[in-house]
C-alpha positions in Angstrom: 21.5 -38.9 21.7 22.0 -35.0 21.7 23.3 -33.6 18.3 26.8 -32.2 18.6 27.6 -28.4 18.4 30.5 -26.4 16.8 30.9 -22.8 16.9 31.1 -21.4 13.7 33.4 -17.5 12.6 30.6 -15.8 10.8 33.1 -13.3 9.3 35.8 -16.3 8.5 34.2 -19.4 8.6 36.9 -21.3 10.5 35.3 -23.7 12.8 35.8 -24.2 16.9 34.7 -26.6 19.6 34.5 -23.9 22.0 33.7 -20.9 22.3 35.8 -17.9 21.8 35.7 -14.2 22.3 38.2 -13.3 19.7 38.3 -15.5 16.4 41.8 -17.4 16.6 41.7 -17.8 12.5 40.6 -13.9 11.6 41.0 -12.4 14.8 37.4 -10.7 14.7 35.4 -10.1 18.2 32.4 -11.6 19.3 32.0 -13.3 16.1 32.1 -17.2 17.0 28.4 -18.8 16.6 27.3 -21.9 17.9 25.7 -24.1 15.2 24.7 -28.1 15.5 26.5 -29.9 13.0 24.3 -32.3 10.9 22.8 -35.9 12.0 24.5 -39.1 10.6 22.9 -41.9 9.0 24.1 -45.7 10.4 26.3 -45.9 7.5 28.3 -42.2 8.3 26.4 -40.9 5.0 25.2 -37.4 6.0 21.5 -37.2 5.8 20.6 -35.5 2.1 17.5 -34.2 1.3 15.9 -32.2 -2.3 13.4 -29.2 -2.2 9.9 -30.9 -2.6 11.0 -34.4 -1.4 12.1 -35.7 -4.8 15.4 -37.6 -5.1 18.6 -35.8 -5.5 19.4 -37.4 -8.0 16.5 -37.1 -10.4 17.9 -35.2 -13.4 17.0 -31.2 -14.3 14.0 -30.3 -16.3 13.7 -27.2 -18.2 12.0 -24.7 -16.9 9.0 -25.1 -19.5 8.9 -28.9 -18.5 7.5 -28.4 -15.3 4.1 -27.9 -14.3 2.8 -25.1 -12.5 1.0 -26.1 -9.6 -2.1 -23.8 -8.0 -1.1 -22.1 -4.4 -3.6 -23.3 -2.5 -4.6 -20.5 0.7 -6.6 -20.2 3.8 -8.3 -17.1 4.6 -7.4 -15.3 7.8 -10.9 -13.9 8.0 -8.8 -10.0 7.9 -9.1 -9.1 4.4 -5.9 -6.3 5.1 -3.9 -8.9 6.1 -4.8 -11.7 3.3 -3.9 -8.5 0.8 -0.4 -8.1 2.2 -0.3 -12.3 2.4 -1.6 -12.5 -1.5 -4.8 -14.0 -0.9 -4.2 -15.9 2.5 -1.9 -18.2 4.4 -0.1 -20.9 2.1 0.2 -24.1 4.1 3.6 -25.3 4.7 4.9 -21.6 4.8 6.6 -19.8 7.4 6.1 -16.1 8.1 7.7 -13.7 10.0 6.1 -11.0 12.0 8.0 -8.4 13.1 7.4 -5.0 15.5 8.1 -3.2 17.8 7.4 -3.8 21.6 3.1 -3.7 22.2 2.4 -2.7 18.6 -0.2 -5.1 18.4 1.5 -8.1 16.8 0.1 -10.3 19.5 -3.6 -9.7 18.8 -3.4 -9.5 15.1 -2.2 -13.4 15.6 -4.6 -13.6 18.1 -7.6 -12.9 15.9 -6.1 -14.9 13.3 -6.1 -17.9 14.8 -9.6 -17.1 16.0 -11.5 -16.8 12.8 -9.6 -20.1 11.2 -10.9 -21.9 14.4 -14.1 -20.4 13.6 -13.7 -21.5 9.9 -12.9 -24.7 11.0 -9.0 -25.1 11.1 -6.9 -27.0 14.0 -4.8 -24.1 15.2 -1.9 -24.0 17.8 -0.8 -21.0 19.7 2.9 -21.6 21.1 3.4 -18.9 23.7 6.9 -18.2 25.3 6.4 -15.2 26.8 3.3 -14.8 28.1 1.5 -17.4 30.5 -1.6 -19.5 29.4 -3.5 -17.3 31.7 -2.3 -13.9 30.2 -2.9 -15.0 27.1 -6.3 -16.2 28.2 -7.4 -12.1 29.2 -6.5 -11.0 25.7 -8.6 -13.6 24.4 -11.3 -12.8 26.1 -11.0 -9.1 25.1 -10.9 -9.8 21.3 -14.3 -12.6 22.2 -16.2 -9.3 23.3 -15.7 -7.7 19.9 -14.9 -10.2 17.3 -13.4 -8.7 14.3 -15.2 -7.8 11.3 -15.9 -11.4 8.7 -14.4 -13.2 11.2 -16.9 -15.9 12.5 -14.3 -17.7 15.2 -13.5 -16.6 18.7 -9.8 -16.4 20.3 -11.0 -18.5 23.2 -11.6 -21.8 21.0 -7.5 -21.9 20.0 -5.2 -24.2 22.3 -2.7 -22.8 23.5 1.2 -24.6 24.4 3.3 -22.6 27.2 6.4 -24.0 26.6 10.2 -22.5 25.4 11.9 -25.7 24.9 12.0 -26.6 20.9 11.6 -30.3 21.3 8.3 -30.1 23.3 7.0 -27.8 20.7 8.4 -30.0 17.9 6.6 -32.6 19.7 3.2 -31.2 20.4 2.9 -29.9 16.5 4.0 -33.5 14.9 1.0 -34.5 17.1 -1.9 -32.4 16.6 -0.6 -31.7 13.2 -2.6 -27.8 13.3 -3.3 -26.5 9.8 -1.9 -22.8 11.4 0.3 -22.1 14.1 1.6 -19.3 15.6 4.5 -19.0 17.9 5.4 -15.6 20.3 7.8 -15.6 19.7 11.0 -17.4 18.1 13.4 -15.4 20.3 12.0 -17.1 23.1 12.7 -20.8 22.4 15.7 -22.9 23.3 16.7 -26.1 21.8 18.5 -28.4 24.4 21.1 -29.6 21.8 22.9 -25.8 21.6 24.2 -24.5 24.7 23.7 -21.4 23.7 21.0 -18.6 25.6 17.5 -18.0 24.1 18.0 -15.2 21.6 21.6 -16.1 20.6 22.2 -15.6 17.2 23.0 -20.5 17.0 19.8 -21.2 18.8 17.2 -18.7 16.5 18.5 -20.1 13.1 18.3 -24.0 15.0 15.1 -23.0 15.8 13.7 -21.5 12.7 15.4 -24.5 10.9 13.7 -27.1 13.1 10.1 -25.5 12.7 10.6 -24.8 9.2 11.0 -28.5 8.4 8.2 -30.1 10.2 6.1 -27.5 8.5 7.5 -28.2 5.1 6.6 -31.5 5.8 3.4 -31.9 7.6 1.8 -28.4 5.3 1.6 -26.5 8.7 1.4 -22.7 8.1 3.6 -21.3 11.2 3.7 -17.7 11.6 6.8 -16.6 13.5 6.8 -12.9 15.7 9.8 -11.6 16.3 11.2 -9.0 18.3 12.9 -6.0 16.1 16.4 -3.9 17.5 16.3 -0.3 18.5 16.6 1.0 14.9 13.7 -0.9 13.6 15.2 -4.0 12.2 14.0 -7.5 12.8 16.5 -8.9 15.7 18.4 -12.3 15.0 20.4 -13.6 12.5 20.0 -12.2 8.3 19.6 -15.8 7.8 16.3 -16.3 9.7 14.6 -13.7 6.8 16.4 -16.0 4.3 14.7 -19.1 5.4 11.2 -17.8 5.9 8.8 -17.5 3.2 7.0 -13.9 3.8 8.0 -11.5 6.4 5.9 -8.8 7.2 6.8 -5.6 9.4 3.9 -4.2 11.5 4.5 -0.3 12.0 3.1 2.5 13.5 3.2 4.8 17.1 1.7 2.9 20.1 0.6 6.3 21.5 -1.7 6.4 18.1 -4.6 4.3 16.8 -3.3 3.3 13.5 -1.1 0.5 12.5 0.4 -0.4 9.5 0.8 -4.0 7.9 3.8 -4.1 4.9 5.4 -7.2 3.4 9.3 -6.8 2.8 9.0 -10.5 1.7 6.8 -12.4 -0.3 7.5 -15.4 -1.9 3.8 -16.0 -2.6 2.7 -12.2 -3.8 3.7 -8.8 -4.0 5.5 -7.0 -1.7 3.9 -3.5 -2.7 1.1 -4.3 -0.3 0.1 -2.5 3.0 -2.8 -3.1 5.4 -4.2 -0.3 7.7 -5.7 -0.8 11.0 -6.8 0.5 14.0 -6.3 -0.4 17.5 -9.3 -0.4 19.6 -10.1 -1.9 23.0 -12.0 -5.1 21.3 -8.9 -5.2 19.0 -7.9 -4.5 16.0 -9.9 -3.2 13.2 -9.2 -3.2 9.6 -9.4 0.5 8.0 -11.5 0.0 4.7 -11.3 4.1 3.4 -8.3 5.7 5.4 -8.5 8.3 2.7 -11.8 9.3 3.9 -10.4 9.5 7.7 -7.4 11.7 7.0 -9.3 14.2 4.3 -12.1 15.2 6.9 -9.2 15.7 9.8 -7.1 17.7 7.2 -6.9 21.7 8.3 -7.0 24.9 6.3 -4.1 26.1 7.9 -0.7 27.2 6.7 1.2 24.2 6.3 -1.2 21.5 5.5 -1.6 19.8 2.3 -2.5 16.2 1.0 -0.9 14.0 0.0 -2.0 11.5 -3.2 0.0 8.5 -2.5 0.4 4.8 -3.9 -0.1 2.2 -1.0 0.8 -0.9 -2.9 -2.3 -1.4 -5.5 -4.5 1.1 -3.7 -4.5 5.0 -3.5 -4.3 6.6 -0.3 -4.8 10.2 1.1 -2.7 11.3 4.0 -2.1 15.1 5.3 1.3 15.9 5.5 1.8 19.0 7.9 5.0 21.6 8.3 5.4 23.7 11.2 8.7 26.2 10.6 10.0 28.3 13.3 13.2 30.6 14.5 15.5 28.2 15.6 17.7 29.6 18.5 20.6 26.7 17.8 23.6 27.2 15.6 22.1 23.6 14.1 18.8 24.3 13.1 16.6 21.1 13.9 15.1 18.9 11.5 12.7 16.7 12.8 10.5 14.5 10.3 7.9 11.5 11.6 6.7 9.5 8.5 8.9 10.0 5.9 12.6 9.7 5.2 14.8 11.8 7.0 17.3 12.6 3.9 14.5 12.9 1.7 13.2 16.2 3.6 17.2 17.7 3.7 16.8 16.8 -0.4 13.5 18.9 -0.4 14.7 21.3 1.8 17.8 21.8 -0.5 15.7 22.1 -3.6 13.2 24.6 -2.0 16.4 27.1 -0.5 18.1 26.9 -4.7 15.1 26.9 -6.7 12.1 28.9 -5.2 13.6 31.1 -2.8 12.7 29.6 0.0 15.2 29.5 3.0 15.1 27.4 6.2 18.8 27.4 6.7 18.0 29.4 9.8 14.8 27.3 10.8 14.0 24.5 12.9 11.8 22.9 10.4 9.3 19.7 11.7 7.3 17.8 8.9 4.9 15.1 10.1 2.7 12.2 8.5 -0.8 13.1 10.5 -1.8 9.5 11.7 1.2 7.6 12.1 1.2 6.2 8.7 4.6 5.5 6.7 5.3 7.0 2.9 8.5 5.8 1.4 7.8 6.7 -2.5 8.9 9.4 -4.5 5.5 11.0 -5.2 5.9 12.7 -1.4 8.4 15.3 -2.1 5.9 18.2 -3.8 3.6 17.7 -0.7 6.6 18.4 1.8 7.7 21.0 -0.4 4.6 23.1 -0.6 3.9 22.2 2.7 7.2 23.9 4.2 6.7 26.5 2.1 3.3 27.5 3.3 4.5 27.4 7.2 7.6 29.3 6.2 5.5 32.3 4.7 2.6 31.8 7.1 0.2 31.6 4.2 -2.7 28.2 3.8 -2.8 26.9 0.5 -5.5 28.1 -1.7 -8.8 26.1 -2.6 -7.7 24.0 0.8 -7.6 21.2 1.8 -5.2 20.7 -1.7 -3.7 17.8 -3.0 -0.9 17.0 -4.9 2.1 14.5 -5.3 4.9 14.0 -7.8 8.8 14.1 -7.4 11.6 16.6 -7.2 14.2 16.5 -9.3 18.0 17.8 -8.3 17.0 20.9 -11.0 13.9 22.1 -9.6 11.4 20.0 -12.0 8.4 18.0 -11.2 8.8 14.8 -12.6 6.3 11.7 -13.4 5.2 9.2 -10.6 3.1 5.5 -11.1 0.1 5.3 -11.1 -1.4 9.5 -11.7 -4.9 8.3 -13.1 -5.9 6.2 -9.5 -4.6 8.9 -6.8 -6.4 11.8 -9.3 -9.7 9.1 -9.1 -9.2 8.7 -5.3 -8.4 12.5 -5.0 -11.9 12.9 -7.0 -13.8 10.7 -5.0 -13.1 12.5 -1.9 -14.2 16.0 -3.5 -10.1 17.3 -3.9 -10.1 18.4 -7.6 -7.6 20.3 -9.2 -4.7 18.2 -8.0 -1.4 19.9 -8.6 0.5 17.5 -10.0 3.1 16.7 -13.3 2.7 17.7 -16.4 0.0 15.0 -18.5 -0.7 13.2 -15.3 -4.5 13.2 -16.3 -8.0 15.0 -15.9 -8.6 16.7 -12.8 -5.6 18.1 -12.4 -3.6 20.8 -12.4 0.3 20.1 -14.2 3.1 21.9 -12.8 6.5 21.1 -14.9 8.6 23.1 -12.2 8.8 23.5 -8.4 8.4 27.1 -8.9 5.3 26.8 -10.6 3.3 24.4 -8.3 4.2 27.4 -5.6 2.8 30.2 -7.8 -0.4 27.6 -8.3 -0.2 26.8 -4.3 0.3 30.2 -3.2 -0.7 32.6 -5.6 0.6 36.2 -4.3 2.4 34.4 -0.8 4.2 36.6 1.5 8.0 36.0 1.7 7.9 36.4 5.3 7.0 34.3 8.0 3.7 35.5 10.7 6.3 36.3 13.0 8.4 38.1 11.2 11.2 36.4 12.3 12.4 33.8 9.4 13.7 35.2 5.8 13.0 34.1 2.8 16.6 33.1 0.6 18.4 36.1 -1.8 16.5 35.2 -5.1 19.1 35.5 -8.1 18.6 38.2 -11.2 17.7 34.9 -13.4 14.8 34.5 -10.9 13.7 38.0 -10.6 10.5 37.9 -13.0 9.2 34.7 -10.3 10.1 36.4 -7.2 6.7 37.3 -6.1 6.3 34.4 -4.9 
């Protein structure tokens, strides 16, 4: 017997057997959700049921009562991935994979489900958008050139072609898979919700569904999902909510590198991030991107690396500048890699407290490689980079690298972790980092923005190559400092 529906305000609450554009309780638009109410027992009793199968009414321990039991994990055979995870896949958990449109979350999953076939693990692969044939050529590309540790190939997993829930539901109480993946949740329809695929009722019915069986049989389900046009994962908040890790794969399509981050870990830290590289066998894990990034890293004006904190690990990326004569009353500001306010913060600082003005600039700052920084530590990096494309003048002793954070008053303050991005900057042959004051040996402290420029660009001309973009008025209080 199907389960009745009833569609839900989510701004409100109130409750309605049919759907409505216009919420008659609140009077909100397009608001109305279509949720299945809860099964009934024979005796009307609604179905009740405690976290970790114990009865509800067992009475509360205190937390020093209970016992801590060992996470027990399966490898995925990509050690970037089982970073990010914490170690592996827990069984019984659900995670969410989200990314944008041929990213590569596909034949990550792929290649997952590969090596734990290889290792010895019943897998599943539930595809709803792709056919068992399309699925089947991907495969076979990732079989040609098996990842690295990862002894299974993508052609030994079984696949299930199929957007209806209860076939799913079925096929998984069956085989009972220790993994399985499905592509993707936005895809699949339960029959007892009325609703489209995608709708906002039938993702949390489905997530709910999947995320009990799993609980219950110690599957390990990894979810893709599709993300909106700004980036975010698509469906409802709650979906994120209910899953145990979600992890965001970013990066360019039009460039080899990928990265792996964690916004959710109930099962390890969420400070992790795993780079990789898309290839035509797949993709393949980068072990030393610092390594990569130093030896493309130019002499020019308005390159500089960057020592910054990926997780646990050090990483070195260039960061590069480019500052031109803007011909629009709105000079542009166009940044790929980093936070767009954060360079209009930098920017700010530079024009009041080093005499350095882009007001009349288009100004571009880009992250060489695709890859992401969201810390603090990135703000001398743009600085000195802008500052050497806006007076056409390289850095000295380049390739340099720095890192530490701007404050509002022109200072360079302190930023985790100095002593392993000095090491990593070391290992790579980049000494004299500039970098706060009492960060550590091998580098260079700077307690002011002013005076990481006067290490950076000792004797630096004012004016662009061009000749076209002005350096800002520097005040009387700043006149002993304005050579630079």
């Amino acid at each position: 017997m199907p389960r009745k529906s009833v569609h839900v305000c989510s701004d409100c609450g109130a409750q309605e057997a049919k759907w409505h554009g216009q919420c008659p309780a609140c009077g909100a638009w397009n608001t109305l959700v279509e949720e299945a109410l809860p099964q009934e027992l024979k005796g009307g009793s609604r179905r009740l049921r405690a976290v970790g199968g114990s009865s509800a009414s067992e009475a509360p321990k205190r937390l020093r009562d209970v016992g801590s039991a060992p996470v027990r994990r399966m490898s995925s055979g990509i050690g970037e991935l089982d970073r990010v995870l914490g170690g592996g896949l827990v069984p019984g958990s659900l995670t969410l994979l989200g990314g944008s449109p041929g990213i590569g979350k596909s034949t990550l999953t792929n290649m997952v489900l590969g090596n734990l076939a290889g290792a010895g693990h019943a897998t599943l692969y539930v595809s709803g958008e792709e056919s068992a044939e399309q699925v089947r050529l991907r495969a076979e590309r990732l079989s040609a050139e098996p990842a690295p540790g990862g002894p299974g190939s993508a052609l030994d997993v079984p696949i299930l072609a199929e957007t209806e829930l209860e076939a799913v539901l079925a096929t998984l109480a069956a085989m009972r898979p220790a993994a399985c993946v499905i592509d993707s949740v936005q895809t699949l329809r339960s029959a007892e919700l009325s609703g489209a695929p995608g709708s906002v009722g039938q993702v949390r019915e489905v997530a709910a569904r999947i995320m009990e069986l799993a609980k219950q049989q110690g599957t390990a389900v990894i979810l893709v999902g599709h993300v909106t046009k700004d980036g975010a994962l698509a469906g409802p908040r709650v979906l994120e909510h209910l899953v145990d890790c979600v992890l965001q794969f970013e990066g360019e399509r039009e460039r080899p590198y990928r990265e792996l981050r964690a916004l959710k870990n109930r099962f390890g830290s969420t400070n992790e991030a795993g780079l990789f590289e898309m290839r035509q066998g797949g993709l393949v894990e980068v072990l030393d991107a610092s390594a990569r990034f130093v030896a493309e890293a130019t002499r020019a004006p308005g390159s500089v690396v960057l020592a910054t904190m990926e997780g646990s690990r050090p990483l070195l990326v260039e960061v590069q500048a480019l500052v031109a004569s803007s011909e629009l009353e709105q000079p542009r500001r166009v940044v790929s890699g980093l936070d767009r306010n954060r360079l209009a913060l930098v920017l700010a600082i530079l024009g009041r407290h080093a005499g350095v003005g882009t007001g009349a600039a288009d100004v571009f700052v880009n992250v060489v490689g695709g890859v992401r920084v969201d810390e603090p530590g990135c703000d001398l990096a743009v600085a000195l980079a802008v500052a050497s494309a806006a007076r056409g003048v390289p850095l000295t002793d380049g390739p340099r690298a720095c890192f530490g954070e701007l404050g509002l008053t022109g200072e360079l303050r302190w930023v985790g972790h100095p002593e392993r991005r000095l090491e990593e900057a070391s290992r790579h042959g980049l000494g004299d980092v500039i970098a706060p004051p009492d960060s550590g040996a091998g580098s260079t402290g700077a307690a002011t923005l002013r005076e990481a420029l006067a290490i950076a660009l000792p004797g630096g001309s004012k004016r662009h190559g061009d000749g076209v973009l002005r350096a800002a008025r520097v005040t009387p209080a700043e006149a002993p400092l304005g050579a630079l």
